[in-house]
N, C-alpha and C positions, 0 to 999 in steps of 0.2 A: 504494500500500500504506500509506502515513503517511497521506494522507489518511481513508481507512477505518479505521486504527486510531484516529484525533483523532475522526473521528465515534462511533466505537464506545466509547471513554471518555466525548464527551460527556454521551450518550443513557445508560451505565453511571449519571455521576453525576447526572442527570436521574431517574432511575427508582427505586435500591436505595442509598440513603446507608450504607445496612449493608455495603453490598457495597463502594459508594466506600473507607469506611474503614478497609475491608481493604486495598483495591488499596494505598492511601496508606500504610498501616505497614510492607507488605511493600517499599515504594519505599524508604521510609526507612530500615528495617533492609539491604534491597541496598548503601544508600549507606553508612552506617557500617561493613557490613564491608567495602568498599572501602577505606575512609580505615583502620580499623583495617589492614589487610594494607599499606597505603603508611606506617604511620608504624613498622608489626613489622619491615619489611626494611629504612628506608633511617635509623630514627630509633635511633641506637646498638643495632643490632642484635643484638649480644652480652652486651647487659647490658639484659637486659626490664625490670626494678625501676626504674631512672633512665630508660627507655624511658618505662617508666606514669607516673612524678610528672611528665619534664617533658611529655607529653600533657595531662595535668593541669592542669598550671601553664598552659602554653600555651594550654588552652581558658578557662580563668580568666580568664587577662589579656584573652583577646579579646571574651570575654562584658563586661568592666569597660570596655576601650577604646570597644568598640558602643557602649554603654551601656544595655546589655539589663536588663531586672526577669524576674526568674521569672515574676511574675505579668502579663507582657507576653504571654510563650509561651505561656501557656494560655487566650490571646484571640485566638491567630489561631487 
């Protein structure tokens, strides 16, 4: 069944790039409301405001630590 579904992505991004980046946004946005729902319940759960700055902050510093450019991200 993996198998089939890795050929059937393959041959997906082979044929319809329109269609690839869809499947791709929709993967992306799956993954952010993951990590959004892990950081609502376990990251000061009762106090969302200091929940979202240090989200925030924390994505900050690790974009700085990477050592990522914005205009890195819009090259891959």
């Amino acid at each position: 069944m993996i198998k089939n579904l890795k050929k059937r992505l393959i041959q997906l991004r082979k044929s319809d790039s329109n269609l690839n980046m869809i499947v791709i946004v929709i993967a992306v946005v799956m993954i952010w409301r993951g990590v959004r729902w892990i950081l609502d319940t376990f990251l000061f759960p009762n106090y969302p405001l200091v929940s979202y700055i240090v989200s925030l902050g924390l994505g900050i510093v690790i974009l700085l630590l990477d050592n990522q450019k914005l205009d890195e991200l819009s090259h891959h």
